[in-house]
C-alpha positions as CSV (number, residue, x, y, z in Angstrom):
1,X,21.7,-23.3,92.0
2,X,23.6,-26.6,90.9
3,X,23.9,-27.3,87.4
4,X,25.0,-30.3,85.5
5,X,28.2,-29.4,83.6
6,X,30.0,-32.6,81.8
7,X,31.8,-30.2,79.0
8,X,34.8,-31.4,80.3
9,X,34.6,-35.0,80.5
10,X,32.9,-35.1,77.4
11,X,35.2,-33.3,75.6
12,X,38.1,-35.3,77.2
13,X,36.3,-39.0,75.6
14,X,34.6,-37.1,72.5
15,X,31.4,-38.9,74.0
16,X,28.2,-38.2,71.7
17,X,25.1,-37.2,72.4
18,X,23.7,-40.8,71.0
19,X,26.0,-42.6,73.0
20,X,24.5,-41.0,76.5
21,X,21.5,-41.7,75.1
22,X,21.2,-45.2,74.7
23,X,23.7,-46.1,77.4
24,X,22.2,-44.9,80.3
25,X,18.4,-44.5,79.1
26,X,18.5,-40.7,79.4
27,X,15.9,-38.8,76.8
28,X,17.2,-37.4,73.7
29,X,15.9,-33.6,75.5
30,X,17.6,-34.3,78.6
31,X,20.9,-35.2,77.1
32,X,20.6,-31.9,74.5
33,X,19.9,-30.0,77.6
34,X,23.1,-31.3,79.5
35,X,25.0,-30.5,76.1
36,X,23.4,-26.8,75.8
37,X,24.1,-25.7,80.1
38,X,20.7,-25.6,80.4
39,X,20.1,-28.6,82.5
40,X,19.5,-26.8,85.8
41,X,16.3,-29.0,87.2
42,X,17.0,-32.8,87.3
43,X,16.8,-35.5,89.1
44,X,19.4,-37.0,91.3
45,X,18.7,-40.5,89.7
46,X,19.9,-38.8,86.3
47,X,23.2,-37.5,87.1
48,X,24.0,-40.7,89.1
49,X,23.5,-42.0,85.8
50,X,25.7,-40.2,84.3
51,X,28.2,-40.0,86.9
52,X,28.7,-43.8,86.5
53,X,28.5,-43.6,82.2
54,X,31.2,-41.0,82.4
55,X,33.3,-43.0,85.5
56,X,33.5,-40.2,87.7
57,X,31.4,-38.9,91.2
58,X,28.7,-37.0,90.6
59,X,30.4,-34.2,92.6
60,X,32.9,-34.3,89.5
61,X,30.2,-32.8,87.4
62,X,28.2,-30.6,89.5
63,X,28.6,-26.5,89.6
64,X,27.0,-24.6,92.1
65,X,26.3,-21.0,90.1
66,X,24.7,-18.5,91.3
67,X,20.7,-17.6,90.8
68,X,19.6,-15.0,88.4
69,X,16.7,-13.8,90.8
């Protein structure tokens, strides 16, 4: 499973959750979700969103972990 980890970049620009918000159009739930781990089932167009906010490949924020099946 991929999940969408931006800890450290976020961490390293002490971005807020308000500023992803309104500067790449993102909901309020998705961006919580990306701040909390959880946000496991996206869409590609989201994290290329992202991606380009934080100035990095989206391969820079991707983690593959493994499924809890």
């Amino acid at each position: 499973m991929l999940l969408v980890n931006i800890y450290k970049t976020h961490i390293k620009r002490k971005i807020t959750q308000a500023e992803i918000v309104k500067t790449t159009g993102l909901s309020p739930v998705t961006v919580n979700k990306l701040f909390d781990g959880k946000y496991h089932d996206f869409k590609f167009s989201s994290v290329e969103k992202l991606a380009k906010f934080l100035g990095c490949s989206v391969m820079d924020i991707l983690v593959e972990a493994p499924d809890n099946n």
